[in-house]
Phi, psi and omega in degrees: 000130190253161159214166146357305168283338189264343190289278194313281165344272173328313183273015195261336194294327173292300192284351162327290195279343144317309181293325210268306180306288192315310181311301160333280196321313226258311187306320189300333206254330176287327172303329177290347198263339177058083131077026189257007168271344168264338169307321207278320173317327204274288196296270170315108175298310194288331202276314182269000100049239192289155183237032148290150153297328190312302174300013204229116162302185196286304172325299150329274178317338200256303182305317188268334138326312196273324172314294178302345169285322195274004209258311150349306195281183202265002148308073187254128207256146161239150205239092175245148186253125170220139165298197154270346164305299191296319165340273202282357159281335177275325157335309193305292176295340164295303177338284209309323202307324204282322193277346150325289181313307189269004144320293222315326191213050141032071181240076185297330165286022174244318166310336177249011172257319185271354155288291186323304181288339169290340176283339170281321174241029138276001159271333168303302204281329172312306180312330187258000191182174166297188202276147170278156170275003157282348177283316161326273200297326161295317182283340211273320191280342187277273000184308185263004143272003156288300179311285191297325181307332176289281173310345143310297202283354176275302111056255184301154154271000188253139177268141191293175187260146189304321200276342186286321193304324203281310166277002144323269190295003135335280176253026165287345204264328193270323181326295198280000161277332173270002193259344200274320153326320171264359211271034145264318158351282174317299171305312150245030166267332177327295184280304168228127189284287180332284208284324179294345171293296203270323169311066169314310170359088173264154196253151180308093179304158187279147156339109159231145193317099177280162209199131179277133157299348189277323179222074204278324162009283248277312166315301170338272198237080202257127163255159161269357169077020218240153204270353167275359169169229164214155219214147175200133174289108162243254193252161197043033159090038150296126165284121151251109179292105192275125205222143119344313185283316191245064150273320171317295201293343195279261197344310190271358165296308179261014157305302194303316158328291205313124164093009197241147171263157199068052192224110177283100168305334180284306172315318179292320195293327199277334189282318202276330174287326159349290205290340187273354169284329167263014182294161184248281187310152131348298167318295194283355154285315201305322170273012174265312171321323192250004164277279209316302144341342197250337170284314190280345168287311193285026152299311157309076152288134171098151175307310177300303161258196182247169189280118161349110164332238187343322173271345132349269170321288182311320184295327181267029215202272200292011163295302220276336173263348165286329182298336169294300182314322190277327170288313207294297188269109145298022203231006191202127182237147159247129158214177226258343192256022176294159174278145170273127209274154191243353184255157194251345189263295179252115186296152213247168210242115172309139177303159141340089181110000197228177169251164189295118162244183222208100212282143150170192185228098140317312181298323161321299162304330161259359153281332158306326194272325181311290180330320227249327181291320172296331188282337167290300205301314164341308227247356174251146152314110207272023160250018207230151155288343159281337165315288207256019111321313167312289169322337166305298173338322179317288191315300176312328189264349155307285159323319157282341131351279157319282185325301188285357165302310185267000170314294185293334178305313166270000142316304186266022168299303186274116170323313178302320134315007171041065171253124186278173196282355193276325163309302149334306185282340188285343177288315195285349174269319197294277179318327247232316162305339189276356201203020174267359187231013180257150186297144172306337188300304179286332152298303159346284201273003149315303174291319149323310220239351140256025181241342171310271165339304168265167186318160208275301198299341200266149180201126163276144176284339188261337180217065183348158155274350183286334196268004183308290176331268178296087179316299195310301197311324179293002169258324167309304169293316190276014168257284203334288203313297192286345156294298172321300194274322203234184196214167168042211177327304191301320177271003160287321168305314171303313180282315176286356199264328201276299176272002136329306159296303196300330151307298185304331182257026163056006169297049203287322191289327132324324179265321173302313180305319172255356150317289171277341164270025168268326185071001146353292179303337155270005169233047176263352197281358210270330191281155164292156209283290206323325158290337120302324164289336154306344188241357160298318178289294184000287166343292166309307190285340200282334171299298163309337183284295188314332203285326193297309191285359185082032182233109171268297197292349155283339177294299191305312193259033168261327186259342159344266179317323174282312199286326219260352187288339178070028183224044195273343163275356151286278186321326185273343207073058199204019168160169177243117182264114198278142164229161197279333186254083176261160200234013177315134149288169191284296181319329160280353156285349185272004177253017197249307189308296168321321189260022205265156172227147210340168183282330206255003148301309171337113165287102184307119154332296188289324179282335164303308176268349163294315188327288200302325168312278162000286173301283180343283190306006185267337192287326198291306176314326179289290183298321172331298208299329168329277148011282202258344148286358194205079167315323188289346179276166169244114189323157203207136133261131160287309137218114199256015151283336175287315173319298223289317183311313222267317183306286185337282190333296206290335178285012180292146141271322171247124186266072204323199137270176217258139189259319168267173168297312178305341196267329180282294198290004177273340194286328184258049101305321114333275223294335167294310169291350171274003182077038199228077189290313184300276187339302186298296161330323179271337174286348178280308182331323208229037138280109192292003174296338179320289187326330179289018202230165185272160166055050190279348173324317229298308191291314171320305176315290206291342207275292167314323177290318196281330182296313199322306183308304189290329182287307176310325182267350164281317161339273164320326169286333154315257213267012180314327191262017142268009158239171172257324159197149181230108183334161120287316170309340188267338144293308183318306196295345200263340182263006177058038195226173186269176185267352173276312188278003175282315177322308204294289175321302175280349169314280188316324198290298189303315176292356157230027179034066168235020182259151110292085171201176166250166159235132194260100189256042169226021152250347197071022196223165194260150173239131183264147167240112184262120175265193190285153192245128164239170203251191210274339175320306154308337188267297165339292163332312166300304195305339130347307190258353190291304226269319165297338173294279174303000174279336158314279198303312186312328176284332162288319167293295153324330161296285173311325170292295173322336209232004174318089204087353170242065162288352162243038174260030195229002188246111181257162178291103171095356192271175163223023149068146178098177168232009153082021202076192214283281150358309187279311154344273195279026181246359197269349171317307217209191194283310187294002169298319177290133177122304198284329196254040189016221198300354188274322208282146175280122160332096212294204191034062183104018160297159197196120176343130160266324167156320171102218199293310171301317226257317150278344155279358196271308158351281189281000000 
């Protein structure tokens, strides 16, 4: 059986080894051409076009062989070959066709969904040729039916519809920013439509660079050597040229980029330093430097991490050459209320009188470098040496600090610039956090060692160089200033930041005193938590200061509420206390984690609960003793984590020496209620916590006069009611004190009546006044009827919330209430009650509960 195919076969057979020599021959010959026949498809319309054979590779003939073979069978097919150029021109022209159609009925979402896919594909087509003039005519003819619809809709009373509405202001927003690109284009489609049309003239595409494919690396960052810049192979055998002239276009290129995925954030920085080595003009550095800045921060995504050491460094180093660059030209500002220049060809030019201004925030850029240095401090081990490598950084970000300080300062010299105040204060709260919480000593060669750095001609109106010395007045002035200028949060910060110092610098009566005529404390709960944790330290040091001068009880009831809460790292921000059934989310423990601040901010803890432990037993101890001599006071607690610390302790049975902080002071707190004033003194002595304090001798002194005091008034309050009269002189001798100041104690216990005596101060001796003496069997007894009375009204309060609004629902009609006594009790079950259980029993036929024993008491 022959068929058709077996026909084809046989006669294909002859003509093989012809076909095949020719396929060679023709492969040999594309090769020989080095790729310039798929570059001429891609590039040249006219070369891929033409249908000569002449003009056609081998490849091409062989192809069309094989069409005619197949043109044979009885299937017949045509077969065009298009380029990619005609591909996407004809793409081009459907776009243009739809957004026609969709004018005719003003259908604008469709029109701002198919512009947007035509801007997509002129980009295609720009890289291979000039602009299409259909591209032209489409964006230049959409633009003036943008325009009459806008005036139509002013116009109409009838209103467009939200989804039309919406692709209106689409593509009002994007045109005349995509038109300002074409717009000599644009200008002589205008002018003669017909002849701009009609004009084929295509201009002569540019050259392109080839590149082996094999090390494109290598090509990347290729210079060309030539003296306006350098040139890099980027992708499909582009050239890209860094010029003077086109650092505008890089920069809005990669403005635009920004906040986009898939965006090499490394590449732009590599790119964008290119551009600041060929920059010329003054303009174009100072705007590649504030691109350039603003990249390496959006390296940092997210809250969680910190910014790289090196980029760091780097970010804060072209800060410092843009404040150079910015001092050098006056003729050019940055500021935040600038207009954005939008042309790219040419850089723009100050009006007559005024200066160039240039849109960005100074202020911005050092609160970004402040934040990004704490949070590296955050994020390092403050016990390792790279913490205080790190901590070195500080001094460069202070001093850039100053600068942008006195930047903004000669902003706001010219009126014509509107520069607001709010800026100024946030550069002056900024400086005023670097240094409210360091010793005058260490501010002193801080402020040295940056006025050293700027420049000579430069000077602040608000913080001269003469004050460079005297720290308190520079703190004193940058509060004042913020007093002045702000509100709200900021002069809240200010005022605790002023007495923070004045705490630290042993200034206690001046910091308690604008403490309380600030009133912060009835409105902190109203601040954002940083600010609060600001007015806890505050709180805190100001308690230490008191503790420094010897005022315990202003000391104890300053740190009360913060020592006593058991949360003290929380509350300063100096840890996170994990508890196990805690009901914390992860996100508010990673905000917890945020706010924690740097290690070297850190208030020691452990000398915070000795101070306060410390205050307490002086407070305590004495009244315990009161106390416990006089049944008839009313118990009073002081501190009751010191009480449960001191009850733990006594419930101990056996009692090591003391190990901890906590361990001296409970021992010596015992050793103080036994009346063993020394013994208790060496034990506060040979807390080594002391030594973290200025001056602990000092400290030490005072410590010992006060245990001295206390020992004396727990003495009296003990044994006043076993004498009838007591030297003075016999105290002095045993407390080691002179007989005028033991005289000085006890005057006060009796002027605040808690000794009952006199002092007979021409024998020197105390006279006790004995009132009824109960003995101890009696004073229990009170405490008894004491302690039964209130379990009475408490039993009394509870009745009434239960029986509340039924105070008769327990009174039936015809009933006698009770249950008659035992007898009434048990007739009140059943039927054998009557007779047995007398008037208690229940009554038959309807008899019904009166209520019993509750039921006569609610009655009477």
């Amino acid at each position: 059986m022959s068929s058709r195919f077996f026909h084809a076969a046989d006669s294909s057979d002859e003509s093989s080894s012809s076909d095949e020599e020719e396929l060679y021959s023709e492969d040999e010959e594309v090769a020989k051409q080095d790729e310039e026949s798929s570059e001429e498809e891609e590039g040249s319309e006219e070369e891929e076009s033409d249908s000569d054979a002449e003009n056609e590779g081998g490849l091409n003939r062989f192809l069309k062989d094989q069409a005619s073979e197949a043109s044979s069978d009885d299937e017949e097919k045509v077969t065009v070959v298009k380029s990619a150029k005609d591909k996407r021109l004809e793409e081009l022209e459907g776009t243009v066709r739809l957004i026609e159609n969709a004018e005719k009925i003003n259908d604008w979402a469709v029109i701002s969904s198919e512009f947007d896919k035509l801007n997509r594909q002129i980009i295609k087509l720009m890289q291979s040729g000039p602009t299409p003039k259909l591209y032209v005519k489409a964006i230049a003819d959409l633009e003036d039916f943008m325009n009459e619809t806008i005036a139509k809709q002013k116009v109409s009373t009838k209103k467009m519809n939200a989804t039309n509405a919406r692709g209106l202001n689409a593509v009002k927003q994007r045109i005349r920013k995509n038109n300002k690109d074409h717009a000599k284009d644009i200008e002589q489609y205008r002018e003669n439509e017909e002849a701009f049309m009609k004009s084929d003239v295509e201009e002569e595409q540019m050259p392109v660079v080839k590149t082996k494919k094999t090390s494109p690396e290598v090509a990347v960052g290729e210079d060309v050597g030539d003296d306006e810049g350098f040139a890099t192979v980027g992708r499909g055998g582009k050239t890209l040229q860094y010029t003077p002239e086109s650092i505008l276009k890089h920069l809005k290129s990669i403005v635009e980029s920004r906040g986009k995925k898939n965006t090499d954030r490394l590449e732009q920085i590599r790119v964008m330093e290119r551009l600041l080595d060929v920059a010329t003009t003054p303009y174009q550095k100072i705007r590649v430097m504030l691109t350039l800045i603003s990249t390496r921060f959006d390296l940092t995504s997210g809250s969680a991490s910190s910014m790289s050491q090196e980029q760091w460094k780097l970010a804060e180093h072209e800060f410092g050459s843009l404040l150079n660059q910015l001092e050098t030209e006056r003729s050019i500002v940055v500021v935040e209320n600038a207009e954005e220049w939008e042309d790219d060809e040419k850089p723009p030019q100050a009006a007559p009188g005024e200066k160039l201004r240039v849109p960005g925030s100074i202020v911005s850029f050092i609160e970004r470098l402040d934040d990004e240095l704490t949070r590296s401090l955050q994020h390092i081990d403050p016990h390792t040496a790279e913490y205080i490598e790190r901590l070195t950084d500080e001094g460069a970000l202070y001093t850039n600090i100053v600068r942008g300080l006195l930047y903004i300062e000669n902003l706001k010299k010219d009126p014509k610039l509107d520069t607001l105040q709010e800026s100024i204060n946030r550069i002056v709260v900024r400086r005023l956090e670097h240094i409210y919480f360091k010793p005058s000593q260490v501010v002193t060669i801080l402020e040295e060692n940056t006025w050293k750095t700027v420049p000579s001609k430069l000077d602040s109106a608000i913080t001269p160089r003469a004050q460079v010395s005297d720290v308190s007045a520079l703190v004193q002035t940058l509060c004042t200033y913020l007093f002045q200028h702000s509100e709200g949060i900021i002069r809240a910060r200010a005022m605790l930041c002023q007495v923070y110092f004045l705490a630290l610098h042993d200034q206690y009566y001046r910091a308690r005193d604008m403490m309380l005529m600030s009133h912060l404390q009835e409105t902190i709960g109203n601040f954002d938590i940083s600010t609060q944790i600001l007015f806890n330290r505050t709180l805190v040091q100001v308690g230490l200061c008191a503790f420094r001068a010897g005022l315990i009880y202003e000391a104890q009831n300053t740190l009360q509420e913060l020592c006593g809460s058991g949360r003290q790292k929380e509350l300063l921000a100096q840890g996170v206390m994990i508890q196990r059934y805690s009901q914390v989310s992860p996100e508010q423990e990673r905000l917890e984690r945020q706010r924690q601040l740097p290690f070297h901010m850190h208030i020691n803890l452990e000398l915070l609960e000795c101070v306060y432990l410390t205050c307490s037993m002086l407070l305590e101890i004495p009244l315990l003793a009161q106390t416990g001599s006089s049944p008839d006071i009313k118990k009073r607690v002081i501190s009751k984590t010191y009480r449960r610390m001191l009850e733990y302790h006594e419930r101990q049975i056996f009692t090591g020496p003391p190990e901890n902080t906590r361990d001296h002071v409970m021992q010596a707190s015992r050793a103080l209620a036994a009346g063993e004033w020394k013994k208790s003194s060496d034990f506060v002595h040979s807390i080594k916590i002391w030594d973290l304090m200025s001056e602990p001798e000092k400290i030490k002194e005072m410590l010992s006069e006060h245990i001295q005091e206390e020992g004396l008034r727990t003495y009296l309050f003990t044994y006043a009611p076993y004498y009838d009269t007591l030297s003075v002189s016999t105290l002095a001798s045993m407390f080691e004190m002179s007989d005028r100041k033991v005289a000085a104690v006890i005057s006060k216990m009796i002027s605040h009546e808690e000794l009952a005596a006199a002092l007979d101060q021409v024998n020197s001796a105390i006279i006790f006044r004995k009132g009824v003496e109960l003995s101890r069997l009696q004073s229990l007894a009170l405490t008894l009827s004491d302690k039964a009375s209130s379990l009475i009204e408490s039993n009394e309060r509870t009745l009434e919330q239960r029986t509340q609004g039924t105070a008769n629902a327990f009174e039936r009609s015809g009933a006698q209430g009770g249950r008659g006594g035992r007898g009434g009790g048990r007739g009140g079950r059943g039927q054998r009650g009557d007779g047995r259980g007398g008037q208690g029993g229940r009554p038959r036929g309807g008899g019904q509960f009166t209520g019993g024993a509750l039921g006569g008491a609610v009655k009477v």
